[in-house]
LOFITOR-587404 format. One record per atom (N, C-alpha, C): residue number from 1; residue in one letter; z, y, x; atom name. Coordinates in Angstrom, 1 decimal. Layout:
resi;resn;pz;py;px;name
NUM;A;Z;Y;X;CA
...
***
This chain:
resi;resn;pz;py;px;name
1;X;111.4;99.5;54.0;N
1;X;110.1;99.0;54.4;CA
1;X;109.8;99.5;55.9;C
2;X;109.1;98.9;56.8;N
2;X;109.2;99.0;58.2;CA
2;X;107.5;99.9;58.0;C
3;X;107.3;100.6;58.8;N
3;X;106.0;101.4;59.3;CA
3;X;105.3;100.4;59.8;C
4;X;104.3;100.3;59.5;N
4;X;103.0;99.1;60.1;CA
4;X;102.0;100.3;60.8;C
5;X;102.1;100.1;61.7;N
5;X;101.6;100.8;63.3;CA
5;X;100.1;100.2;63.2;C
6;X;99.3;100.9;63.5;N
6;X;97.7;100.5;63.9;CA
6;X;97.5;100.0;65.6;C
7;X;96.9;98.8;66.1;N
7;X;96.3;98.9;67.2;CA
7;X;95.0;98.6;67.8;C
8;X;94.4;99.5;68.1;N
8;X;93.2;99.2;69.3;CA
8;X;93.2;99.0;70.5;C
9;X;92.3;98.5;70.9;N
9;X;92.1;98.5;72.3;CA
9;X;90.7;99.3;72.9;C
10;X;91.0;100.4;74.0;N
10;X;89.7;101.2;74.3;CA
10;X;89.6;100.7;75.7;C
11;X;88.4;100.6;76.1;N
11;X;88.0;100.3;77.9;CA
11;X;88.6;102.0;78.6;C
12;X;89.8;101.8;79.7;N
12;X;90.2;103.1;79.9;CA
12;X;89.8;103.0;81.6;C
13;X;90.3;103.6;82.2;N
13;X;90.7;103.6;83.8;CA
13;X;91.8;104.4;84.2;C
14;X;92.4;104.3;85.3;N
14;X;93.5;104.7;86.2;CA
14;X;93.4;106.2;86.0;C
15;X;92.3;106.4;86.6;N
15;X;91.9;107.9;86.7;CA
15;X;90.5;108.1;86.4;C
16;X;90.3;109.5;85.8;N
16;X;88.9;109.8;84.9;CA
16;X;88.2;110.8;86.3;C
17;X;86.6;110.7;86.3;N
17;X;86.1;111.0;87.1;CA
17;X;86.0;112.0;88.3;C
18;X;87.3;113.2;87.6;N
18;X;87.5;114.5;88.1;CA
18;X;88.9;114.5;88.8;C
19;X;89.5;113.3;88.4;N
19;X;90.8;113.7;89.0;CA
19;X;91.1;113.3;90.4;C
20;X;91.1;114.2;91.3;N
20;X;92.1;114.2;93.0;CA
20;X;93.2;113.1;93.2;C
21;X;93.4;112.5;92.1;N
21;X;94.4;111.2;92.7;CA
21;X;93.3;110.1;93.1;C
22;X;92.5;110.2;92.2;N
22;X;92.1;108.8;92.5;CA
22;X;91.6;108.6;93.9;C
23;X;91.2;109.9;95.0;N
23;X;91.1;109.6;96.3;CA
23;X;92.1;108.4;97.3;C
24;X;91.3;107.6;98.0;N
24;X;92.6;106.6;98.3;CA
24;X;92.8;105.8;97.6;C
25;X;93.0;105.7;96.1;N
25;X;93.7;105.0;95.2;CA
25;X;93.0;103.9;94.5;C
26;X;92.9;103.1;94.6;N
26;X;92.5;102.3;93.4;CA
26;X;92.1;102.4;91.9;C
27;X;90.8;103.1;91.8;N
27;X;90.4;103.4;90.3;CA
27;X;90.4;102.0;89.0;C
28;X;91.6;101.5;89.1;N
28;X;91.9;100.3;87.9;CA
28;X;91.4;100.7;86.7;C
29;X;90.6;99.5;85.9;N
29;X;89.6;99.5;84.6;CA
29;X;90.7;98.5;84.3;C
30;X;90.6;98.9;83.0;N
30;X;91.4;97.9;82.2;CA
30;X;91.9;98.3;80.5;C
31;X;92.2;97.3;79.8;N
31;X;91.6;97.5;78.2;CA
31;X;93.3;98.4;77.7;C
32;X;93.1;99.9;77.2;N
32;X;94.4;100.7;77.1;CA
32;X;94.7;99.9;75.8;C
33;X;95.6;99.9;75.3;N
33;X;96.4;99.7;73.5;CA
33;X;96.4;101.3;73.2;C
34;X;95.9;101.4;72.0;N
34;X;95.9;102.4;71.4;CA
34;X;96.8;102.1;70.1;C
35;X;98.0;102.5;69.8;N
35;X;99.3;102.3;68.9;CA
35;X;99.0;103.6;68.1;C
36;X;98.4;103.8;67.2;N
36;X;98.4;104.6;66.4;CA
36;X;97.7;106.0;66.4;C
37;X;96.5;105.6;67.3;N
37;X;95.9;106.9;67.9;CA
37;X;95.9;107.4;69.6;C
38;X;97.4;106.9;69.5;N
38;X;98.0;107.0;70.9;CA
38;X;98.0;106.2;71.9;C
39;X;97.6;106.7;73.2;N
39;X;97.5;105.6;74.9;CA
39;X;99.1;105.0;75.2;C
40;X;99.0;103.9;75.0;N
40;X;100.4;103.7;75.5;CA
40;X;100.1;103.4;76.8;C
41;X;99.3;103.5;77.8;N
41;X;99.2;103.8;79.3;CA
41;X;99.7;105.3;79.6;C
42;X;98.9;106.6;78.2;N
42;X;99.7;107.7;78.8;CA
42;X;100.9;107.8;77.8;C
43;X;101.6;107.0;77.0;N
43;X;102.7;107.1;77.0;CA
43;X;103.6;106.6;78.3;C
44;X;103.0;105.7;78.9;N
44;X;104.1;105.2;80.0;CA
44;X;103.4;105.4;81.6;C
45;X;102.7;107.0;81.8;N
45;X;101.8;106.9;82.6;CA
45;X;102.8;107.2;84.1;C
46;X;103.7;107.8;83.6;N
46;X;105.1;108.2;84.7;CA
46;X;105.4;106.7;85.5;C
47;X;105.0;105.9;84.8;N
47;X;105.5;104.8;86.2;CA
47;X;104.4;104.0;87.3;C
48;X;103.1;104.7;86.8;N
48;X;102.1;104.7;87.9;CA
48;X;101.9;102.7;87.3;C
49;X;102.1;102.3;86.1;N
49;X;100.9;101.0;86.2;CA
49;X;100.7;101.4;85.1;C
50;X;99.5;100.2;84.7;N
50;X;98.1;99.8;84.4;CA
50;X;98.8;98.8;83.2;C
51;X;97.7;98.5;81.7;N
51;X;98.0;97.7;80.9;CA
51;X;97.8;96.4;81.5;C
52;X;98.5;95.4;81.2;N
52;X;97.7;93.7;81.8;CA
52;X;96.4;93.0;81.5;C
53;X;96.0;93.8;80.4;N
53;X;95.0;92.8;79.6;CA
53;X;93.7;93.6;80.1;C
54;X;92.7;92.6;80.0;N
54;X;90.7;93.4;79.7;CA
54;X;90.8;93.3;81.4;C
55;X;91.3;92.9;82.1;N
55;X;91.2;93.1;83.7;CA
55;X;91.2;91.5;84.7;C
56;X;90.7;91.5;86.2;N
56;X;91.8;90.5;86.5;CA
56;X;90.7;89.2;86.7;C
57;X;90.6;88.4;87.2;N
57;X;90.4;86.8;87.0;CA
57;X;89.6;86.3;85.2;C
58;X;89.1;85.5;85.5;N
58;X;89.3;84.6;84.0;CA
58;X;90.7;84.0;83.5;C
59;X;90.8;83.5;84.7;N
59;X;92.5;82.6;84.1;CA
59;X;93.3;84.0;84.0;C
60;X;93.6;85.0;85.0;N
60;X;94.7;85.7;84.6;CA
60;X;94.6;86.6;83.0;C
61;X;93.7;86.9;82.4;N
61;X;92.9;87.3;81.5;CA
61;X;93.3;86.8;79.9;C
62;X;92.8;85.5;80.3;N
62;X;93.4;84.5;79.3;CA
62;X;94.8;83.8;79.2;C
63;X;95.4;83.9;80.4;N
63;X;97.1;83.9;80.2;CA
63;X;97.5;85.1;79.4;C
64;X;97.4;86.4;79.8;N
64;X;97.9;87.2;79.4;CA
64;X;97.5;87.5;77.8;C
65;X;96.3;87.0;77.5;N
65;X;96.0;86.8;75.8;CA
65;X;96.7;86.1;75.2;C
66;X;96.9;84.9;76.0;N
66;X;97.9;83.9;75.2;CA
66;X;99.4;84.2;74.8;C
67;X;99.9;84.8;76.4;N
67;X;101.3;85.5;76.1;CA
67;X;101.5;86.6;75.1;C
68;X;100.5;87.6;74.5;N
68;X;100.5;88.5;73.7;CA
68;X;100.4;87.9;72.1;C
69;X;99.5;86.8;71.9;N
69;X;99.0;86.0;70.9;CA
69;X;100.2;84.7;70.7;C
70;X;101.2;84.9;71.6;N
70;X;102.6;83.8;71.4;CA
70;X;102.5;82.4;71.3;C
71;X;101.1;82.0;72.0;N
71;X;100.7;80.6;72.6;CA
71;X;101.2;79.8;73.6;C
72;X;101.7;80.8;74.0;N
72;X;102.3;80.3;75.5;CA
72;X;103.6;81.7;75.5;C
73;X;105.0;81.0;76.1;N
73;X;105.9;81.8;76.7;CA
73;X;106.3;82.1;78.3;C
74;X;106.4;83.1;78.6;N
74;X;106.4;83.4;80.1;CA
74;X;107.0;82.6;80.6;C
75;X;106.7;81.9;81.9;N
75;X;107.9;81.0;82.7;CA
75;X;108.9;81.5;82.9;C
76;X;109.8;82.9;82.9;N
76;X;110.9;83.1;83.0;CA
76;X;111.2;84.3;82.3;C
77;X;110.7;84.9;81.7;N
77;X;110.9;85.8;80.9;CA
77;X;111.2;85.4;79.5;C
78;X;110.5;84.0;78.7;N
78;X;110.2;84.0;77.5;CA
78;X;109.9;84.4;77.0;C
79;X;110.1;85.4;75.7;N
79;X;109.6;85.9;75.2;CA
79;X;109.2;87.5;75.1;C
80;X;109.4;87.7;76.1;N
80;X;109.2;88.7;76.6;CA
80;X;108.4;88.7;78.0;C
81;X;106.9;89.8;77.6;N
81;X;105.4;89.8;78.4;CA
81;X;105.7;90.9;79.0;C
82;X;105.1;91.0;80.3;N
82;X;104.6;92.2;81.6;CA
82;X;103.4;92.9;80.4;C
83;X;103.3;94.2;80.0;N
83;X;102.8;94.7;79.2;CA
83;X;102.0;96.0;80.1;C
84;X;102.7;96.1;80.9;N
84;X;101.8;97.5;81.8;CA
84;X;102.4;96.3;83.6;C
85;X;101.6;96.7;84.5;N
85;X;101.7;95.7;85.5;CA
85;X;101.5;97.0;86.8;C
86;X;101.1;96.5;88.0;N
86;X;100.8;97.0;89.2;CA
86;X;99.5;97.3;88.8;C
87;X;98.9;98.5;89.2;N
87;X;97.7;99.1;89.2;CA
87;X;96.6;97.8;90.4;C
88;X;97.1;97.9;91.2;N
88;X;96.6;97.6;92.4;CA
88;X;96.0;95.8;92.6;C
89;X;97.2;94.9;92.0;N
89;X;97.2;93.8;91.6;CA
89;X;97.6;92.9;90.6;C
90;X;98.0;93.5;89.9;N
90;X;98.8;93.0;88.5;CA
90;X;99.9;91.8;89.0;C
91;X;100.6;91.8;90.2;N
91;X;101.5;91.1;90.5;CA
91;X;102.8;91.7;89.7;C
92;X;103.7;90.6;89.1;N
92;X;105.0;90.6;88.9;CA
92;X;106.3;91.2;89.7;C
93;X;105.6;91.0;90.9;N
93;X;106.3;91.0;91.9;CA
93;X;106.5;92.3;92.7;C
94;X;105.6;93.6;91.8;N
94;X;105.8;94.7;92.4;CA
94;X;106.4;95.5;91.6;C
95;X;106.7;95.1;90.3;N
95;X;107.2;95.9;89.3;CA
95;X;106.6;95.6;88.4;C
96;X;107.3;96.0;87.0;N
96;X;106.3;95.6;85.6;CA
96;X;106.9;96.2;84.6;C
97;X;106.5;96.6;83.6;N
97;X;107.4;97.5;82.2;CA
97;X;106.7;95.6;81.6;C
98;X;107.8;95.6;80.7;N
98;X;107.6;94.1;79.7;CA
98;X;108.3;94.7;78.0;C
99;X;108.0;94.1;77.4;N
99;X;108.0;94.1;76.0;CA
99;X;108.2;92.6;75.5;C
100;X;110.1;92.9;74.5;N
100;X;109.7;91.9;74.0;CA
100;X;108.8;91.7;72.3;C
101;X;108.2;90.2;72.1;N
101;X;107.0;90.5;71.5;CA
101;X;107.6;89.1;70.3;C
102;X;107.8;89.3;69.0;N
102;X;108.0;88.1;68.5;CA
102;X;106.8;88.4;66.8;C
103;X;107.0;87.4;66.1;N
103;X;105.7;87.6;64.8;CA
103;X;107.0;87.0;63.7;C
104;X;106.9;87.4;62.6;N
104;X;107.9;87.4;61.7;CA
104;X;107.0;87.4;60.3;C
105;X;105.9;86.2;59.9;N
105;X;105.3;86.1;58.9;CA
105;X;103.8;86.4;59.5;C
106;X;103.3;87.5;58.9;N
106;X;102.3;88.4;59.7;CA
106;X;102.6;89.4;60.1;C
107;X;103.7;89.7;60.7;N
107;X;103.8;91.2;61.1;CA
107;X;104.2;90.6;62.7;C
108;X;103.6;91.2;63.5;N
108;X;103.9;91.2;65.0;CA
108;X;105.1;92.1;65.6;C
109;X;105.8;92.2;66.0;N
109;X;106.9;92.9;66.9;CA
109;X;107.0;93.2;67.6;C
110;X;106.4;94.6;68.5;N
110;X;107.1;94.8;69.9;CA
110;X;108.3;95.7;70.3;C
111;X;109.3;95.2;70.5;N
111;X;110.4;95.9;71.0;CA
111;X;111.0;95.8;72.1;C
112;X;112.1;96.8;72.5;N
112;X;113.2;96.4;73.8;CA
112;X;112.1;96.7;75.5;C
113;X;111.1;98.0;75.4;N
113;X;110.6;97.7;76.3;CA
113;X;111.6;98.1;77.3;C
114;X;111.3;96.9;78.6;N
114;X;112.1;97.3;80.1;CA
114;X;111.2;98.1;80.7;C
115;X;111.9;98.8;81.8;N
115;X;111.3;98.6;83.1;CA
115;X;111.8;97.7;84.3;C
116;X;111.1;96.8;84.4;N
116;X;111.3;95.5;85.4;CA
116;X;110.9;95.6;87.1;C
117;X;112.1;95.3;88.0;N
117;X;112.9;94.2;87.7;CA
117;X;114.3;94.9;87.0;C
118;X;114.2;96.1;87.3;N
118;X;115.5;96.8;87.3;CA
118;X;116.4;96.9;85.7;C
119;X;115.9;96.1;84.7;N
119;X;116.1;95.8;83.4;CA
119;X;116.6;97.4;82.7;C
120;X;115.9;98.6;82.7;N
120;X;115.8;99.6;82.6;CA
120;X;115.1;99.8;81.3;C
121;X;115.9;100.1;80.2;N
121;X;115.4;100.3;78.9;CA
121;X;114.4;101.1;78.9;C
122;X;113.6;101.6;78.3;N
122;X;112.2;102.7;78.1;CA
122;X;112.3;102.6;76.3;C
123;X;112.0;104.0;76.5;N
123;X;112.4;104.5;74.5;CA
123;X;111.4;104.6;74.0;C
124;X;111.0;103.7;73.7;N
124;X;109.5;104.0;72.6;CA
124;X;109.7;102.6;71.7;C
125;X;108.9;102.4;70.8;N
125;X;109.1;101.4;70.0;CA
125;X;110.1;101.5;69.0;C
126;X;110.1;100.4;67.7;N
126;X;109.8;99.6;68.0;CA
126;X;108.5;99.4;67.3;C
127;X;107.2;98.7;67.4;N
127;X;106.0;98.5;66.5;CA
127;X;105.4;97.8;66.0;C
128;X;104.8;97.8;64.9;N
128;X;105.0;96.6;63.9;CA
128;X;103.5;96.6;63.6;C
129;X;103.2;95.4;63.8;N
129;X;101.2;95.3;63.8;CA
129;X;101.1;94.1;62.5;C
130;X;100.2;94.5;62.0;N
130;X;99.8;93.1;60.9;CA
130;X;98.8;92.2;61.7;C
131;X;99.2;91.0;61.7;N
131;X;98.5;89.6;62.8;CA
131;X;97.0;89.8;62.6;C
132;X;96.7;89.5;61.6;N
132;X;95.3;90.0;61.7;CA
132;X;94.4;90.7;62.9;C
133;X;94.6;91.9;62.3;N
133;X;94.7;93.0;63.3;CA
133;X;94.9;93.0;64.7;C
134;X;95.9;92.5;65.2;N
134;X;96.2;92.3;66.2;CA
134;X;95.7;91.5;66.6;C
135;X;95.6;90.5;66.5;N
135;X;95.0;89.0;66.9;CA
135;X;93.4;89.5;67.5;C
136;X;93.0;90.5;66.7;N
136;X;91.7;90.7;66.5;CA
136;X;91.6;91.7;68.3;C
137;X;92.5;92.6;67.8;N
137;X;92.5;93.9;69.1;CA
137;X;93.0;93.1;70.7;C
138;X;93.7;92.2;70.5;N
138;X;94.5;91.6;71.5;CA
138;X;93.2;90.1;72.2;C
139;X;92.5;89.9;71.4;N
139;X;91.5;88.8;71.6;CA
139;X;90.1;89.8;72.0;C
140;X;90.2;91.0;71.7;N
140;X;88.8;91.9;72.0;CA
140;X;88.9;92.5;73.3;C
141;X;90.0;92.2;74.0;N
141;X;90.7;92.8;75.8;CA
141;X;89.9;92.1;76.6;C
142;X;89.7;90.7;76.6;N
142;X;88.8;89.7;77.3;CA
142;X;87.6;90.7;77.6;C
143;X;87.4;90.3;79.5;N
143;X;86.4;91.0;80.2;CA
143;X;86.0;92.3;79.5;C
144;X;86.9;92.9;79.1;N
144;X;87.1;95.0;78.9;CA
144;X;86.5;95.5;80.0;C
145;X;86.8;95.0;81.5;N
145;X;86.4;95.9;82.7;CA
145;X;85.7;94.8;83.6;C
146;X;85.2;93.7;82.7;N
146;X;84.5;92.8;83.3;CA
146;X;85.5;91.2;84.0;C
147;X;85.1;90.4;84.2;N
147;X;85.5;89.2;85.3;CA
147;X;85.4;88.9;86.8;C
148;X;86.7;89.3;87.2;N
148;X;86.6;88.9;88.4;CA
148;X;87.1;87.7;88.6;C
149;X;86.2;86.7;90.3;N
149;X;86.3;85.4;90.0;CA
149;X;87.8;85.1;90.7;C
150;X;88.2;84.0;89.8;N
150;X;89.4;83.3;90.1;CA
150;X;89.4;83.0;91.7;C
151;X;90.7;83.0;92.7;N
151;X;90.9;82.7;93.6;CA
151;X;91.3;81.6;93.9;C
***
């Protein structure tokens, strides 16, 4: 029987109000996954990005719900989602840790996370969410750090 993993979503930031990095830096708000108690932002805090979701545009906001919620598949990834992004801009294009993400009844799947583009395995996972739940945590990311307007 597979372990069914818990997840939340908490409103986090980059850096908390005391910390000396954030000078200079871009203090990114944005909705963390909490997998079982645990930040998977400070699980994967060593590569300096940011979760994708609760941040961003309207449209980019709701793409990224849809790709998590398996509505939509990435234009070139398939099924596999940018899951932590660029702090700065959430572009693809500066790097990205992804996860692939499939549903198997009601149990959700995230495994095989990269670090992109460099297709660089990262060892955590694999985690198993009941749809419910998830659907619920993944749909509650929307404007986490507010809406910025589309360009």
């Amino acid at each position: 029987m597979k372990n069914i993993n818990h997840l939340q979503t908490n409103p986090s930031s980059r850096y908390n109000d005391s910390d000396p990095e954030q000078d200079g830096n871009k203090n990114t708000k944005f909705a963390d996954l909490i997998i079982d108690g645990s930040s998977l932002y400070q699980m994967l805090k060593k590569y300096d990005m940011v979760p994708s979701l609760g941040w961003g545009s309207e449209g980019y906001q709701r793409q990224m719900i849809d790709y998590f919620l398996l509505k939509q598949t990435h234009p070139y990834l398939y099924y596999r989602y940018p899951i932590l992004v660029c702090p700065w801009c959430g572009d693809e294009e500066c790097g990205f840790i992804s996860v692939f993400i499939e549903r198997e009844g009601d149990l959700v799947i995230w495994q095989d996370f990269k670090l992109e583009p460099d297709n660089k395995r990262i060892h955590i996972g694999p985690f198993y969410f009941k749809w419910v739940e998830y659907e619920s945590a993944i749909n509650n990311t929307y404007g986490t750090a507010g809406v910025q307007k589309d360009s």
